[in-house]
gemmi code that builds the backbone of each chain (N, CA, C; Angstrom):
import gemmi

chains = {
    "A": [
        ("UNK", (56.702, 104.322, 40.093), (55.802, 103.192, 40.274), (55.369, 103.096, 41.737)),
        ("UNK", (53.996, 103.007, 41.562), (53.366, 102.858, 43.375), (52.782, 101.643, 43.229)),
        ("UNK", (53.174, 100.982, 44.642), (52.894, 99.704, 45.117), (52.654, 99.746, 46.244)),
        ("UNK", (51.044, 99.501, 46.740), (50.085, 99.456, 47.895), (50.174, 98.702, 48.361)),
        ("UNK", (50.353, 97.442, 50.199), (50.251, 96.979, 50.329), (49.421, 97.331, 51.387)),
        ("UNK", (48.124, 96.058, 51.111), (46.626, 96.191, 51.713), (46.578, 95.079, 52.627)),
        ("UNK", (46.273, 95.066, 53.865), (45.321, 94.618, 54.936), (43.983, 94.926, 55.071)),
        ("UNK", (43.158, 94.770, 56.188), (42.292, 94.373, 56.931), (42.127, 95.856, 57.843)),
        ("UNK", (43.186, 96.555, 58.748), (43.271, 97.533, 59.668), (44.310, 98.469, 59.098)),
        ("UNK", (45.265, 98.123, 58.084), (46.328, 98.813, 57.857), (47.575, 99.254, 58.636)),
        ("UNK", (47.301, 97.985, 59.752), (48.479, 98.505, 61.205), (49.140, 97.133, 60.970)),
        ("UNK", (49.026, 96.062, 61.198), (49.847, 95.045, 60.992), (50.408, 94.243, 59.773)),
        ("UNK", (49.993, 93.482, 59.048), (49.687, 92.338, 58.314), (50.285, 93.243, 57.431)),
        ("UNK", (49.654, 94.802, 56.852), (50.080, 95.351, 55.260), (51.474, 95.638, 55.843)),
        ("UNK", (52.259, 95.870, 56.582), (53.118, 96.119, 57.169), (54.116, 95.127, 57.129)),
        ("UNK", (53.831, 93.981, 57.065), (54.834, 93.022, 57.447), (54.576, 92.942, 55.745)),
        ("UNK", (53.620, 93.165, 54.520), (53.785, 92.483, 53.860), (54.661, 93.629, 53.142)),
        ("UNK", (54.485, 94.568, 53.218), (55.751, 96.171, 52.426), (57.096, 95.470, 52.894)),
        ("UNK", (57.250, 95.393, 53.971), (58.759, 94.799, 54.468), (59.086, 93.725, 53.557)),
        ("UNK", (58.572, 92.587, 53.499), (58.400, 91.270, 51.978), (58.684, 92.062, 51.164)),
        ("UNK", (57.719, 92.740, 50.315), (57.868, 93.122, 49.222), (58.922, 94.798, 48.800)),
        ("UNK", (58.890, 95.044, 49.657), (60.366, 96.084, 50.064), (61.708, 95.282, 49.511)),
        ("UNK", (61.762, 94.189, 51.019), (63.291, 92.641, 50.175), (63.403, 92.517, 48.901)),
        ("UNK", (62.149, 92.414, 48.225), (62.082, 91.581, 47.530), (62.522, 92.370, 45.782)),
        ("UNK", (61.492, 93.711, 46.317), (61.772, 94.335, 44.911), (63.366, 95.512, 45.046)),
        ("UNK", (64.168, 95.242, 46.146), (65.317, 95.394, 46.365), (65.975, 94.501, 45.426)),
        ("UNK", (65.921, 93.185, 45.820), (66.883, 92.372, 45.206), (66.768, 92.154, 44.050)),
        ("UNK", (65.717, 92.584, 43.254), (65.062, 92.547, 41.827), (65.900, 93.662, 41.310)),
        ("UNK", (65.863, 94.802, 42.246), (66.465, 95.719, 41.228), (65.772, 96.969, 40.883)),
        ("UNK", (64.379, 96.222, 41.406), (63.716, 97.533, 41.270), (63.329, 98.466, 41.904)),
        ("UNK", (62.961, 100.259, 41.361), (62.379, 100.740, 41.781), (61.622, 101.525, 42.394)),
        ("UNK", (60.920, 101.393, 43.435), (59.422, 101.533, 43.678), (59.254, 102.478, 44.887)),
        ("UNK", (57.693, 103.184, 45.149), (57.450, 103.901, 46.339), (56.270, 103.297, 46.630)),
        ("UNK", (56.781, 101.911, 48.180), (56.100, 100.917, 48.020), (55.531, 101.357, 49.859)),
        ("UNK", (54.243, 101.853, 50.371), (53.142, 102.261, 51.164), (52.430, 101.009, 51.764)),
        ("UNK", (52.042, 100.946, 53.107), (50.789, 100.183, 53.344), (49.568, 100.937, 54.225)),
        ("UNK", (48.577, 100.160, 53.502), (47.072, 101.150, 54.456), (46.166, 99.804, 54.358)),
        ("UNK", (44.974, 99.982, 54.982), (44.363, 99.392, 55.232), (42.608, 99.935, 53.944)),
        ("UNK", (42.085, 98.097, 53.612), (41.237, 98.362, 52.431), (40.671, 99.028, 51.923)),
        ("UNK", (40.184, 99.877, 53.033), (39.168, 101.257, 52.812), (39.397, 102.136, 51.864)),
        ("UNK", (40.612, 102.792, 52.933), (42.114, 103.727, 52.338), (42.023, 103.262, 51.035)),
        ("UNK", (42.756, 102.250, 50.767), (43.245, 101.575, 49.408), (42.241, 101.961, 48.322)),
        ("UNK", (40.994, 101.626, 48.473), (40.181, 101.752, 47.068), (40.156, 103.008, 46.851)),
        ("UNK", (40.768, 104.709, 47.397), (40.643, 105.694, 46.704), (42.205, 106.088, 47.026)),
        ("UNK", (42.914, 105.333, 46.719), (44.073, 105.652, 46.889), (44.592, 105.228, 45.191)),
        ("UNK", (46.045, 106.427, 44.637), (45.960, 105.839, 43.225), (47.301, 104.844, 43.676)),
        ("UNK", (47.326, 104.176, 42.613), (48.390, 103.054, 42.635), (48.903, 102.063, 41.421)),
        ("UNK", (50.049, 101.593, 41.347), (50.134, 100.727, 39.826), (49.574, 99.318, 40.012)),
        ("UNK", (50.289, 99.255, 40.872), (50.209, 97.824, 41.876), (49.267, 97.960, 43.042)),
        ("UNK", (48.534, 96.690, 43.617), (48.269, 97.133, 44.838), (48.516, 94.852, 45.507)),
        ("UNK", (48.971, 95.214, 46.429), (49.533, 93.740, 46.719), (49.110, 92.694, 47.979)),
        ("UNK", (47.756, 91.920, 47.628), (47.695, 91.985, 49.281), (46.570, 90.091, 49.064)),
        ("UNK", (45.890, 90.158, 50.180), (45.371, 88.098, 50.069), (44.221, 88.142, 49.501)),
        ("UNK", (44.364, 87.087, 48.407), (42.782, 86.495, 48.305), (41.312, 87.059, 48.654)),
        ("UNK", (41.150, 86.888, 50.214), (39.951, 87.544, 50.479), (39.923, 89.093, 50.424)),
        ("UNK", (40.792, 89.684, 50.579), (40.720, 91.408, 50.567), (40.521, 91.835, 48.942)),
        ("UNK", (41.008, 90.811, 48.039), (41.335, 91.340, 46.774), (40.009, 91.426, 46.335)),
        ("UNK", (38.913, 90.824, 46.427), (37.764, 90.948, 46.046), (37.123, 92.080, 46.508)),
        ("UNK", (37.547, 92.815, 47.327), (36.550, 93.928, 47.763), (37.319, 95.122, 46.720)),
        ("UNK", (38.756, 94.906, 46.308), (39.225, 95.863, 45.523), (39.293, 95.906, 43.790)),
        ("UNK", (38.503, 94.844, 43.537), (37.934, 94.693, 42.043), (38.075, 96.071, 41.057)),
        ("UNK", (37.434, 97.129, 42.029), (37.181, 97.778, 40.704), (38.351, 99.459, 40.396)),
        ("UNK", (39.302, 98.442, 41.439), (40.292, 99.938, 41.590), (41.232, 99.205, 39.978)),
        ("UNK", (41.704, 100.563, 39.899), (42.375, 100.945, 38.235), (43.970, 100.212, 38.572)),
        ("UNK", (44.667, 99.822, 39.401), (45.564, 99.332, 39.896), (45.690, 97.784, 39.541)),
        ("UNK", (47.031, 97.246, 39.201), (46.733, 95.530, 39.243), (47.068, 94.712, 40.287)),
        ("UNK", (46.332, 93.833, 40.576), (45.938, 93.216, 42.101), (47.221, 91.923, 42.182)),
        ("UNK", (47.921, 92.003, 42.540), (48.689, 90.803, 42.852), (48.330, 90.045, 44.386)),
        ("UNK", (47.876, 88.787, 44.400), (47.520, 87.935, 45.635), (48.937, 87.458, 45.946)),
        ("UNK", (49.215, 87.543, 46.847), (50.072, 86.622, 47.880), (49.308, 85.940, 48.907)),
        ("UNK", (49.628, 84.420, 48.730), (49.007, 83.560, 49.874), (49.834, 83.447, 51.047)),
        ("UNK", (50.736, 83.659, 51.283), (51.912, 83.418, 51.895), (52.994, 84.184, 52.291)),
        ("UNK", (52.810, 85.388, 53.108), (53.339, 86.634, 52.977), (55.133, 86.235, 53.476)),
        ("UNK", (55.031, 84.783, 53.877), (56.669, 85.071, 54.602), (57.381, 84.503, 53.190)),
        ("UNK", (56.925, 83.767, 52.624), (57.463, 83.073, 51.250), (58.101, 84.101, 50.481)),
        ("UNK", (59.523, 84.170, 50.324), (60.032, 85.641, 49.633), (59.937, 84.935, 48.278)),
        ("UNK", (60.011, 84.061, 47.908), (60.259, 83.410, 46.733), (58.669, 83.406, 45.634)),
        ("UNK", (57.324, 83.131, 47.101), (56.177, 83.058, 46.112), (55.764, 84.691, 45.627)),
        ("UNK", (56.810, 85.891, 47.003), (56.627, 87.292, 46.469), (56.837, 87.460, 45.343)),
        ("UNK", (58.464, 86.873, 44.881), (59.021, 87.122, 43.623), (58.425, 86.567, 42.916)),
        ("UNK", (58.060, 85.789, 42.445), (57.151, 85.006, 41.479), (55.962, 85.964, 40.726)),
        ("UNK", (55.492, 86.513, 41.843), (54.238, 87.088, 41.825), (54.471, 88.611, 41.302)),
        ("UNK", (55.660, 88.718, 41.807), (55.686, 90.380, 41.334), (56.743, 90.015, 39.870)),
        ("UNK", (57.575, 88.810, 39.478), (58.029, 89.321, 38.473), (56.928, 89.080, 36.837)),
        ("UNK", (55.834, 88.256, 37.716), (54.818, 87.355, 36.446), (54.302, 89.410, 36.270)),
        ("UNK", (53.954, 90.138, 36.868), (53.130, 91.537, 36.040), (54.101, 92.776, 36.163)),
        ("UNK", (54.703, 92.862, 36.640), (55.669, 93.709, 36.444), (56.513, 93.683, 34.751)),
    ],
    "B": [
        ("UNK", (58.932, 96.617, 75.225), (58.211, 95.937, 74.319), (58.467, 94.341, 74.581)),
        ("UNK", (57.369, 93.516, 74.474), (57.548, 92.215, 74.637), (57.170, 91.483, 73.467)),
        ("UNK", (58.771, 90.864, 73.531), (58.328, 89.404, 71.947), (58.446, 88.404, 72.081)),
        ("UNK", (57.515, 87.181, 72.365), (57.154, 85.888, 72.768), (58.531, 85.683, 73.919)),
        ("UNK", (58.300, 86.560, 74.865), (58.844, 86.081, 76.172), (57.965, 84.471, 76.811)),
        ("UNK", (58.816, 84.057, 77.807), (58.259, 82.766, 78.084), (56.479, 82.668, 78.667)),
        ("UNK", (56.525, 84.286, 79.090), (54.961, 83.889, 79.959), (54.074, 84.214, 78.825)),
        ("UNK", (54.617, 84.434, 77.561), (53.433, 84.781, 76.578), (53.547, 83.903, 75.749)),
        ("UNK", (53.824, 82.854, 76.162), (53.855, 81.137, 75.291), (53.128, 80.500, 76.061)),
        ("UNK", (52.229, 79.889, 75.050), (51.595, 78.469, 75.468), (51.574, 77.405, 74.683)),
        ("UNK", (52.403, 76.389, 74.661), (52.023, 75.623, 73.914), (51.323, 74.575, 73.996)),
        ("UNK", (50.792, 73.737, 72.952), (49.528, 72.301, 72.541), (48.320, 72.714, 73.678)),
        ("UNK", (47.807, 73.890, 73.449), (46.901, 74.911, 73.763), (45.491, 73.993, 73.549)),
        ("UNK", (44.174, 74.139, 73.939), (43.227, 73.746, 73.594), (42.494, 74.452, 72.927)),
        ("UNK", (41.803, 74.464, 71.619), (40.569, 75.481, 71.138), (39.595, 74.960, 70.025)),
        ("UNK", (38.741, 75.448, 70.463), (37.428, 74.454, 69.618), (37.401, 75.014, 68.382)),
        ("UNK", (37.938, 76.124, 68.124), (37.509, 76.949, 66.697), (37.885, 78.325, 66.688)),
        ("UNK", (38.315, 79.124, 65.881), (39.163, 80.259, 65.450), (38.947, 81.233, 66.508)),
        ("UNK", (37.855, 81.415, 67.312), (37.574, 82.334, 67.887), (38.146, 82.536, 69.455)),
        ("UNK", (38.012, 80.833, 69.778), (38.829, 80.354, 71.196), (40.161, 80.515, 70.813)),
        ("UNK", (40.352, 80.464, 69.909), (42.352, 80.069, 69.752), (42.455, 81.937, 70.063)),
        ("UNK", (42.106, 82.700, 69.426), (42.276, 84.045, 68.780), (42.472, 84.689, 70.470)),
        ("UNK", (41.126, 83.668, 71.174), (40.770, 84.882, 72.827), (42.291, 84.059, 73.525)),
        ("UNK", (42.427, 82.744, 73.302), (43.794, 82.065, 73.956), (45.090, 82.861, 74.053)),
        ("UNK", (45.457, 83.473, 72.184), (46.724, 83.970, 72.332), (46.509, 85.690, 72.866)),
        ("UNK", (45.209, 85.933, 72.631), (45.292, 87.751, 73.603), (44.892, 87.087, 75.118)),
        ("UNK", (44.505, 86.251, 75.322), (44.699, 86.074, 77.144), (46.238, 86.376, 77.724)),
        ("UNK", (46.863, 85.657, 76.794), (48.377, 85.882, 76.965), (48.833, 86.931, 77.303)),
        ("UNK", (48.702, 87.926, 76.791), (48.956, 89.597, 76.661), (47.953, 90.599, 77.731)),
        ("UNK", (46.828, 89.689, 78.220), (46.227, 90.600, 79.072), (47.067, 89.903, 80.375)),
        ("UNK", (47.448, 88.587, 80.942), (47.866, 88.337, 81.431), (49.269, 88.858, 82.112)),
        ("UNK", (49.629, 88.679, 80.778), (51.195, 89.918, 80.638), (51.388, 90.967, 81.102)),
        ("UNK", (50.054, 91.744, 80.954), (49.860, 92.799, 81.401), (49.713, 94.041, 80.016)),
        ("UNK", (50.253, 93.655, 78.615), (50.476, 94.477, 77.386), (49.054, 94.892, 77.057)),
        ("UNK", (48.309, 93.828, 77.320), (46.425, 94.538, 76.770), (45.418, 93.959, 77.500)),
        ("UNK", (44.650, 94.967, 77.673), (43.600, 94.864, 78.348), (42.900, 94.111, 77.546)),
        ("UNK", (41.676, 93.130, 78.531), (40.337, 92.174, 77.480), (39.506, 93.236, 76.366)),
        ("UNK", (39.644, 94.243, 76.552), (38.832, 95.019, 75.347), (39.469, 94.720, 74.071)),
        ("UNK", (40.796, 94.467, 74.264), (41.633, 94.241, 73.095), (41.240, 92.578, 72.355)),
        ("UNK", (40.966, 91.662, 73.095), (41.099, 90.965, 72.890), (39.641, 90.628, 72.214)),
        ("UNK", (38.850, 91.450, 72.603), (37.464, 91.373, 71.882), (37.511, 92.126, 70.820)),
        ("UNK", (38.238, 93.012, 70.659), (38.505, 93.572, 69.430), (39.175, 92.436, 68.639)),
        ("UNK", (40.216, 92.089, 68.774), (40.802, 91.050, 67.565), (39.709, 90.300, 67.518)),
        ("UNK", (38.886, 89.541, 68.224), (37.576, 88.582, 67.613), (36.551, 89.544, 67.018)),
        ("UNK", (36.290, 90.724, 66.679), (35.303, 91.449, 66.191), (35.754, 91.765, 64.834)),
        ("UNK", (37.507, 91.670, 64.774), (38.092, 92.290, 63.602), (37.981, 91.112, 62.858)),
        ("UNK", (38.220, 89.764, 63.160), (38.182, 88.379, 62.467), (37.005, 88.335, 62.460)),
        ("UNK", (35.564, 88.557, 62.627), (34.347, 88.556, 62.427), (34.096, 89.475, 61.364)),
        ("UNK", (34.261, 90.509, 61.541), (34.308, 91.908, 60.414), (35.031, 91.182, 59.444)),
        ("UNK", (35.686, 91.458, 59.364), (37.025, 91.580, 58.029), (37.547, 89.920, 57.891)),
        ("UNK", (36.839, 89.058, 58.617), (37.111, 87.711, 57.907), (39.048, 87.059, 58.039)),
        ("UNK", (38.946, 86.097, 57.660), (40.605, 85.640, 57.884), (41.635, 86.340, 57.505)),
        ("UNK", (41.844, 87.552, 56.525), (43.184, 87.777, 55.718), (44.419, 88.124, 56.603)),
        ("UNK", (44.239, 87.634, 57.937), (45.335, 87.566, 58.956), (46.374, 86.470, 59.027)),
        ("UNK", (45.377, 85.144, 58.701), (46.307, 83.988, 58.304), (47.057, 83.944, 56.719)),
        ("UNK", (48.404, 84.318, 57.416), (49.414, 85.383, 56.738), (49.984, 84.007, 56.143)),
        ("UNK", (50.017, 82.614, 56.224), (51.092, 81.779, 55.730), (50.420, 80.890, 56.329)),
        ("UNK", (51.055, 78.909, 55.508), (50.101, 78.155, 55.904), (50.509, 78.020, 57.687)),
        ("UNK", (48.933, 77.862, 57.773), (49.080, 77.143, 59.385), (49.408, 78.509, 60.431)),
        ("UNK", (49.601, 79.601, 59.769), (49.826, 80.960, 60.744), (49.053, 81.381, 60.752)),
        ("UNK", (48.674, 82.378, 62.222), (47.535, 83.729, 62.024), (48.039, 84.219, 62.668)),
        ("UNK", (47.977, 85.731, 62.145), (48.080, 86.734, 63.194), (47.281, 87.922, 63.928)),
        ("UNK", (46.653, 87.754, 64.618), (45.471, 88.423, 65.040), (45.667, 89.414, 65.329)),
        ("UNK", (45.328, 90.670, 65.455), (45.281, 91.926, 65.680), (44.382, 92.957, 65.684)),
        ("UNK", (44.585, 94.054, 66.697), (43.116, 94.315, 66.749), (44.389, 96.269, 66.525)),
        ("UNK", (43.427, 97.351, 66.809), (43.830, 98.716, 66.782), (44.255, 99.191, 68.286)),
        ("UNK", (45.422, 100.028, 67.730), (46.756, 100.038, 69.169), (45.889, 100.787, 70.373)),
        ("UNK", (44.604, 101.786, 69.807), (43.593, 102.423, 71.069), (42.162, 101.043, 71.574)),
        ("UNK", (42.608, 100.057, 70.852), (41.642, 99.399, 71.340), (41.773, 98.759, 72.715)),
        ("UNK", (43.188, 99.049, 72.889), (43.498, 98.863, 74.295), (44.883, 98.100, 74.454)),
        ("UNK", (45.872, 98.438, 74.265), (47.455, 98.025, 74.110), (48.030, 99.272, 75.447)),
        ("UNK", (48.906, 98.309, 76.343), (49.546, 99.067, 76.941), (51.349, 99.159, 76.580)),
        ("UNK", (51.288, 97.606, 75.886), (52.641, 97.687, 75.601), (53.155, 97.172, 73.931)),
        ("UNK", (53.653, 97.646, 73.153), (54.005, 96.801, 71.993), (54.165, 95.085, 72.618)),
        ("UNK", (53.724, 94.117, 72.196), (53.690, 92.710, 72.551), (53.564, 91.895, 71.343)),
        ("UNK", (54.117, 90.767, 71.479), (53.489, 89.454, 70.538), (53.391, 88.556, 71.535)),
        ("UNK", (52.590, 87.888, 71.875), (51.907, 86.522, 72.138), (52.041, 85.008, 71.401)),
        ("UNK", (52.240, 84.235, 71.630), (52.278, 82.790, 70.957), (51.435, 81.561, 71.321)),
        ("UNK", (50.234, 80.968, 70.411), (49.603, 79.648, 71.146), (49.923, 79.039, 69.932)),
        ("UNK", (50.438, 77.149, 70.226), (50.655, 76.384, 69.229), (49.440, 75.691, 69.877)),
        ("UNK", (48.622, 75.608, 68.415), (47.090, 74.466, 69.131), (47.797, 73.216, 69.225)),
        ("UNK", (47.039, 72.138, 69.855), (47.305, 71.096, 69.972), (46.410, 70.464, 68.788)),
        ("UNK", (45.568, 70.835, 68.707), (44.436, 70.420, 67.491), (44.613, 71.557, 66.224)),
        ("UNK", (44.928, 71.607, 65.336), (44.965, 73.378, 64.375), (43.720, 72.934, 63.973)),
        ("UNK", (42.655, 74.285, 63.758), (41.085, 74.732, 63.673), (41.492, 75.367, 62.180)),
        ("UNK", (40.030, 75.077, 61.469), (40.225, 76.336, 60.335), (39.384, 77.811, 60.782)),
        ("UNK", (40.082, 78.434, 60.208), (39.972, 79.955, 60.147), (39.382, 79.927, 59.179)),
        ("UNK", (38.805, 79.132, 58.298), (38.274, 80.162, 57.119), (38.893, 80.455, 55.898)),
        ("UNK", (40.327, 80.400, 56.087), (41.380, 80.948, 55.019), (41.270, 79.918, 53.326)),
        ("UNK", (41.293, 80.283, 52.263), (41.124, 79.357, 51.245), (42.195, 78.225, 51.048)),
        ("UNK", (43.317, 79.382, 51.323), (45.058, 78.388, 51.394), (45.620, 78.073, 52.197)),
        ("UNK", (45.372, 78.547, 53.868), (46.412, 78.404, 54.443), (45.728, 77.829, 55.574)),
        ("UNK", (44.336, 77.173, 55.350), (43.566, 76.396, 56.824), (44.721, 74.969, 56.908)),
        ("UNK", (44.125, 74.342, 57.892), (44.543, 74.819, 59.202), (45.521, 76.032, 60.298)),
        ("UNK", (44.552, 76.410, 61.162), (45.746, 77.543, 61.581), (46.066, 76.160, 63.173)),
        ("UNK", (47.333, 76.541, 62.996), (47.914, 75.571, 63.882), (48.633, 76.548, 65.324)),
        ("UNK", (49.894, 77.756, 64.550), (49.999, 78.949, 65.162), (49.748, 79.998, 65.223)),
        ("UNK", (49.319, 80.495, 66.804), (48.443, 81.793, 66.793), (49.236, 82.874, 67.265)),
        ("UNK", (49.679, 84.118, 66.344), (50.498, 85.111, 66.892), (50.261, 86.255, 67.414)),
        ("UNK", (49.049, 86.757, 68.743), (48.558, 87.840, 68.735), (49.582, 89.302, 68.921)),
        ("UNK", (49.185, 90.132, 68.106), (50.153, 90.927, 67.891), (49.557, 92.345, 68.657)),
        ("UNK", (49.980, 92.722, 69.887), (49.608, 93.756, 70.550), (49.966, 95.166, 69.770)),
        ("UNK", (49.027, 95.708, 68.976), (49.647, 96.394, 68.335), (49.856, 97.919, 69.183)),
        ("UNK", (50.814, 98.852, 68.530), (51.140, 99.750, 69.226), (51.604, 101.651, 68.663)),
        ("UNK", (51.460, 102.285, 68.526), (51.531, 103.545, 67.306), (52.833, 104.109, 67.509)),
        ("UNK", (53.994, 103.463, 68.637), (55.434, 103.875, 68.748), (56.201, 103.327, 67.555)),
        ("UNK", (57.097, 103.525, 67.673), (58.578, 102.845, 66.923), (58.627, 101.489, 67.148)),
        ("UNK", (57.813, 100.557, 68.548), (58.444, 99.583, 69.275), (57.563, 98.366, 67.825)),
        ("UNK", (56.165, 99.491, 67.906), (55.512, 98.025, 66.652), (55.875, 97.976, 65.635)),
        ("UNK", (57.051, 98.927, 64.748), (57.737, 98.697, 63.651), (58.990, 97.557, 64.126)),
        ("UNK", (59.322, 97.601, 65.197), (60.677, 96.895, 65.714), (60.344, 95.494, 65.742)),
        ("UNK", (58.813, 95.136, 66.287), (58.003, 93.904, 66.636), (57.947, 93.549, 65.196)),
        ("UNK", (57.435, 94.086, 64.369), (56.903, 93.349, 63.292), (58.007, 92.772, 62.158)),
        ("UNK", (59.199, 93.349, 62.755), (59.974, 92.985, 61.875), (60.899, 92.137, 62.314)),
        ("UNK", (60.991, 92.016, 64.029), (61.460, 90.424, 64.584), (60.617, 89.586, 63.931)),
        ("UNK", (59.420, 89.301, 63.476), (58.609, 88.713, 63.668), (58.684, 88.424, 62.367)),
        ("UNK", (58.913, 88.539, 61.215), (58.845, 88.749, 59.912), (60.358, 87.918, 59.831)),
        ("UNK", (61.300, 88.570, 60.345), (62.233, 88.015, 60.376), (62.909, 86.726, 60.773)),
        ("UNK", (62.113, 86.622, 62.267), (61.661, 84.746, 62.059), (60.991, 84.218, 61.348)),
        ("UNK", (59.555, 84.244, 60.876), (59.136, 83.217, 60.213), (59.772, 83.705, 58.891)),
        ("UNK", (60.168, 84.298, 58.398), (60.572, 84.266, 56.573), (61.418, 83.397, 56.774)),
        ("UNK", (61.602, 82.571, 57.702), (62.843, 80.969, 57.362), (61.732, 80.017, 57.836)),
        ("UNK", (61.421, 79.421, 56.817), (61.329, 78.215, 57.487), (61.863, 77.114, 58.367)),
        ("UNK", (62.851, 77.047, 58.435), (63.611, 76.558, 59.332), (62.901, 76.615, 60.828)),
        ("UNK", (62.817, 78.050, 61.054), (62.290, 78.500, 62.098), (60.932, 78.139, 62.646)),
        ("UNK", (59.903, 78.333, 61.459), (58.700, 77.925, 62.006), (58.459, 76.121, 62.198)),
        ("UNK", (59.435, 75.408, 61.465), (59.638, 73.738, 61.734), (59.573, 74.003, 62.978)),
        ("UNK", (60.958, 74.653, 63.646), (61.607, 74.926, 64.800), (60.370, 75.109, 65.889)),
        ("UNK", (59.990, 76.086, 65.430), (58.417, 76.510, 66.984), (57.125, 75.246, 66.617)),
        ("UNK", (57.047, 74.517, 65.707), (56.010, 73.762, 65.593), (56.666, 72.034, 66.762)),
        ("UNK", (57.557, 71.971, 66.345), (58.750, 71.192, 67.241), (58.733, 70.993, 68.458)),
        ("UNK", (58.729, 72.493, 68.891), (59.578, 72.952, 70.162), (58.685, 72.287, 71.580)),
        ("UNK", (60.115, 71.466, 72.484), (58.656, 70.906, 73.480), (58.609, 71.962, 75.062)),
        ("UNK", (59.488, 72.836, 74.624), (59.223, 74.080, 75.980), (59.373, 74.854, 75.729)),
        ("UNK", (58.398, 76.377, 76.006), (58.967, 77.754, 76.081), (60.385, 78.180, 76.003)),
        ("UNK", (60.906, 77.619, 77.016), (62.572, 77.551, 76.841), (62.917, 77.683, 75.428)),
        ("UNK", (62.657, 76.204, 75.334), (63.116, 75.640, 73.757), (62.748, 77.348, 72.971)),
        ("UNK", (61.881, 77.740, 73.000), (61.669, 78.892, 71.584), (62.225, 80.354, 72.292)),
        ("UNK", (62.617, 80.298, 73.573), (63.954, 81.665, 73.924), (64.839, 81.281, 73.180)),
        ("UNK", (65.180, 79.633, 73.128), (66.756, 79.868, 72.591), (66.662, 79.374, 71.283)),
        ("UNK", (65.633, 79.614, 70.463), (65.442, 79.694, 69.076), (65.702, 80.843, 68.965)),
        ("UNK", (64.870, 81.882, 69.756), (65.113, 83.017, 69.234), (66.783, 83.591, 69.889)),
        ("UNK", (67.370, 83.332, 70.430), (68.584, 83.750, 70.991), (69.341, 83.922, 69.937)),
        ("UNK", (68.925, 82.613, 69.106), (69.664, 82.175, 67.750), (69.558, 83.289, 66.435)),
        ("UNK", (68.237, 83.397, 66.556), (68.191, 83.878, 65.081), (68.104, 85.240, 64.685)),
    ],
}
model = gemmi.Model(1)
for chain_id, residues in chains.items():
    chain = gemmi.Chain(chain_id)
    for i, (resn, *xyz) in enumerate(residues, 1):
        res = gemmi.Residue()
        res.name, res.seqid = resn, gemmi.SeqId(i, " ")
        for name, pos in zip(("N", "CA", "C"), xyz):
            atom = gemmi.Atom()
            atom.name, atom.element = name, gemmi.Element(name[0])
            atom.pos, atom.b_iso = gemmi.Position(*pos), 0.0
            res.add_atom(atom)
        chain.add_residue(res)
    model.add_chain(chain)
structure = gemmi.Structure()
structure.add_model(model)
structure.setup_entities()
């Protein structure tokens, strides 16, 4: 299972959010070969998951991957939520 | 590598709107000496381009621009507005704290981002820096945590 986490530049922000979601699908149990890049990258990149905010998710509409939004990247709890509702 | 040492704090900062707060917390870092002003026009070109998805959590942003855009040192920066401005963000406007993140292509910006991750994933902590009434005060937050 691949799980993308998408920014803006692919140097910060997707970075801190793999580390989140790294914790997170640790303590779940699961898993995963979980990457971050920046949006560009992302739309020809393959993936199961791809995990990243609100405004970025709209530019990645039409990738074959399912889009999980996090509003709140430090919230480990709204991670889990989010990754156990499609997983 | 520098992480919100005292001269890269400012707090109840003044800024009229996302763009002043953004040049406030990279003044910090050119000041510092970690990035040159090219950098700092880069993080306002990247929040112009690519829009808010920096304001990572409510009331946070973290601005960042690319480590050749002019970084001399891995850095984070800190401005708490005195007024929080919206950014734009759907969920998380007001941005209140601004975290410019000098980014860097060593080991030191994996080390940064994960102090940094590692404080705010408590809330506790970010109460703590919204609180705090001196630089001081947020060394020995972080001493702590």
């Amino acid at each position: 299972m691949k799980v993308l986490c998408v920014c803006g530049l692919g140097q910060g922000t997707s970075l801190i959010l793999r580390m989140n979601v790294e914790n997170v699908l640790k303590e779940m149990g699961v898993q995963a070969d979980v990457e971050h890049t920046d949006v560009s990258t992302a739309s020809s990149m393959p993936a199961d998951y791809i995990v990243t905010s609100n405004e970025l998710a709209q530019t990645l509409q039409g990738h074959s991957a399912q889009i999980v939004i996090v509003n709140n990247y430090f919230d480990l709890n709204e991670i889990k939520e989010k990754l156990k509702a499609v997983l | 590598m520098r992480f919100l040492e005292q001269d890269l704090i400012s707090l109840d900062a003044e800024a009229k709107d996302a763009e002043e707060a953004i040049r406030l917390a990279g003044r910090l870092l050119v000041n510092g000496g970690t990035a040159d002003n090219r950098y700092v026009e880069a993080m306002v070109a990247a929040y112009r381009e690519k829009g808010p998805y920096f304001v990572l959590a409510p009331h946070i942003a973290l601005p960042h621009a690319k480590a050749e855009d002019g970084v001399n040192e891995a850095s984070v920066s800190f401005v708490r507005l005195r007024r929080p401005v919206p950014f734009g963000h759907a969920h998380n406007d007001p941005v209140e704290l601004v975290f410019a993140l000098g980014s860097s292509s060593s080991a030191d910006h994996i080390a940064l981002l994960r102090k940094l991750t590692t404080l705010l994933n408590d809330p506790a902590n970010v109460q703590a820096m919204k609180e705090a009434a001196t630089a001081g005060d947020i060394e020995a937050l972080l001493a702590k945590a």
